[in-house]
Structures are given as structure tokens and as C-alpha cells.
C-alpha positions in Angstrom: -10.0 -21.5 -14.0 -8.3 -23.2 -10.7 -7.4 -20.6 -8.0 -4.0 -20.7 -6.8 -2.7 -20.5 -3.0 -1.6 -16.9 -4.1 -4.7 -15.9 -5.5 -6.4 -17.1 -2.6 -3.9 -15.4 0.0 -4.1 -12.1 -2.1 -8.2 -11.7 -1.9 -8.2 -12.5 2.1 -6.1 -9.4 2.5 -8.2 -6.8 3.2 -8.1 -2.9 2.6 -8.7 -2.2 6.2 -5.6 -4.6 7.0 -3.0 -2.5 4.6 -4.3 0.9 5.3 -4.0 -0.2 9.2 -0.8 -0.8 8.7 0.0 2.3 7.5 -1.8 4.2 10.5 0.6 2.0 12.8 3.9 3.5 11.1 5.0 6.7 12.5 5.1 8.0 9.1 2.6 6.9 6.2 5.1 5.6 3.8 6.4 2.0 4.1 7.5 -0.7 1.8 6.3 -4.1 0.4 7.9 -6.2 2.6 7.3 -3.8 5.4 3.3 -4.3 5.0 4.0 -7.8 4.5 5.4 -7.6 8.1 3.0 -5.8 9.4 0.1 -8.1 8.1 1.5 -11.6 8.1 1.9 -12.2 4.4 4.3 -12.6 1.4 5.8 -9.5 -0.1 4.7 -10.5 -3.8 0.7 -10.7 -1.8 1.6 -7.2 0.1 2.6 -6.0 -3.6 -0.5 -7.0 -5.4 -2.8 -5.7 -2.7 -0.7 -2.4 -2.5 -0.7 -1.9 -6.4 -4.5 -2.3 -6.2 -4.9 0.4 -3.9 -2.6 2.8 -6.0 -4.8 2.2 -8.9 -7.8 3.0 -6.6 -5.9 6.3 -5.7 -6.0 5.4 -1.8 -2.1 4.9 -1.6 0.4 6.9 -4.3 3.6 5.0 -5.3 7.1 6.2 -5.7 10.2 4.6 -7.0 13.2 5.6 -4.9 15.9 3.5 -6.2 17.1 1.4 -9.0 14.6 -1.5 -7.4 13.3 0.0 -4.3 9.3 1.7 -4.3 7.7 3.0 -0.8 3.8 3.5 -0.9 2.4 6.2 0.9 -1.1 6.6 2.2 -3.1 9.7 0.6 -6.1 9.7 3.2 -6.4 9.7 7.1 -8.5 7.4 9.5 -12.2 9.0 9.0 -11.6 10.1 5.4 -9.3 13.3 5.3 -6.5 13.4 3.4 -3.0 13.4 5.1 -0.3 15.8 5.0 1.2 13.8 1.7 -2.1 13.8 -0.1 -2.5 17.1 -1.5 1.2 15.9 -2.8 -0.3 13.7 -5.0 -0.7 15.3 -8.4 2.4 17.2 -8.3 5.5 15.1 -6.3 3.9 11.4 -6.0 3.0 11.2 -10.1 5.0 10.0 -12.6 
């Protein structure tokens, strides 16, 4: 199976880079396009990546319009949860 330019873009994004950008923000919830911003890459790449780390339960994901979904990081820089974390099971789920 042939790797694509996507493909390719989307496994040189790191964790550290996405979860950086969410300790940039002055509040841990941002947008596709507004990681893609942050980290020099496509929104559809910034999606993928993002998804991934909602299914790994490091980021929860809420849709907030008809179209529009902000991310929101559940855990801190050195590994304790942020204010929104103990959210998760109750406002942040589905």
C-alpha cells in the first residue's frame, strides 16, 4: 500500500506538538484549524491527529454548532488533569 503526502504529513505530527499547542492558548480549548495554525499543517492533518488523541482520551471533543467542534485538553503539562478534566464523563461526553 503506497503512502500518500497526507498520510505522511499526518504521522510527522507529533503528540507533543498538538498538546503544545494547547498549553500556548490561554484557554485549553481550540479548534482544527486553530492547531493547524499553531503547528504549521492542514486542518484535515490537525483533524486526524486531534481525533486520535480523543480516542486516546488525552483531548475530549465537543460539537458546538451545526459544523463547528472545539477540542479541549483533559490533562496539564507534568500529568495532572486540568480544570476541564474532571468534566469529562459528565459535560464533554456524548
Amino acid at each position: 500500500m503506497e503512502e500518500t503526502a497526507e498520510s505522511s504529513q499526518i504521522r510527522q505530527i507529533t503528540t507533543e506538538q498538538i498538546l503544545d499547542s494547547f498549553e500556548a492558548a490561554p484557554v485549553p480549548v481550540l479548534t482544527a484549524p486553530e492547531v493547524a495554525d499553531a503547528i504549521d499543517c492542514s486542518s484535515v492533518t490537525a483533524r486526524k491527529r486531534l481525533e486520535e488523541l480523543v480516542d486516546a482520551d488525552r483531548l475530549a471533543r465537543k460539537e458546538v454548532g451545526a459544523r463547528a467542534v472545539v477540542y479541549i485538553r483533559l490533562e496539564a503539562e507534568g500529568g495532572r488533569l486540568s480544570g476541564y478534566g474532571e468534566w469529562k464523563n459528565s459535560l464533554w461526553d456524548e
